[in-house]
C-alpha positions, -999 to 999 in steps of 0.1 A, spaced: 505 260 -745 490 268 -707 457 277 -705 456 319 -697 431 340 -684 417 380 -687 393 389 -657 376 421 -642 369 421 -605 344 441 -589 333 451 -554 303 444 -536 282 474 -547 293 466 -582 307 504 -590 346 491 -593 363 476 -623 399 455 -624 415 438 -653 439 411 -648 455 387 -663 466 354 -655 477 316 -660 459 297 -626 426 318 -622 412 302 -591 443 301 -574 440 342 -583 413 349 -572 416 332 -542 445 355 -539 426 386 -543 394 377 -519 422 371 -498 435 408 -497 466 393 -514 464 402 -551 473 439 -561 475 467 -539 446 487 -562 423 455 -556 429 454 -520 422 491 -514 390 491 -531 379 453 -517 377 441 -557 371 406 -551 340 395 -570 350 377 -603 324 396 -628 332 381 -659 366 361 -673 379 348 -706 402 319 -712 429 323 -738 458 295 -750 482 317 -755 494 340 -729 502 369 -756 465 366 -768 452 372 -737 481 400 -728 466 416 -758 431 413 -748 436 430 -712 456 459 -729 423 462 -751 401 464 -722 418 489 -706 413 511 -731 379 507 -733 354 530 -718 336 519 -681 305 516 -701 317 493 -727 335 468 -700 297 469 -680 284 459 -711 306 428 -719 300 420 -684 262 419 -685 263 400 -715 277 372 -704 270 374 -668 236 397 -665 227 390 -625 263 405 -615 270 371 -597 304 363 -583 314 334 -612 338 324 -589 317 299 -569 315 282 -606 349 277 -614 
């Protein structure tokens, strides 16, 4: 199975959320810090990866974004700032 991925983006004053999903996160993101991902993300500059799971199924992490979206702004802060507590762009670490 390939490798799959559920992100959130932010913006540079950190007050913007996006969930995505995909199979080739780097080349994504890349994509969206190049004002060539999704029309919401380009709008709002969202191009700070905040925080990112990897999945080895593409349904698991299908699954996974459709549960984050439903979750309230606070909760998705929260799972950010567990993981990823300076609000850093993880980005530069892939």
């Amino acid at each position: 199975m390939k490798t799959s991925y559920v992100y959130l983006l932010t913006n540079k004053s950190r007050n913007m959320l996006y969930i995505g999903v995909t199979s080739n996160l780097p080349a994504r993101i890349i994509q969206h810090k190049e004002g060539k991902g999704s029309d919401f993300t380009r709008k709002y500059n969202l191009s700070f990866l905040a925080y990112f799971e990897e999945f080895s199924d593409i349904t698991q992490a299908i699954a996974r974004e459709k549960q984050l979206k439903n979750w309230h702004k606070e909760w998705k802060w929260n799972l950010i700032k567990s993981q990823n507590p300076e609000l850093r762009d993880l980005f530069e670490e892939l």
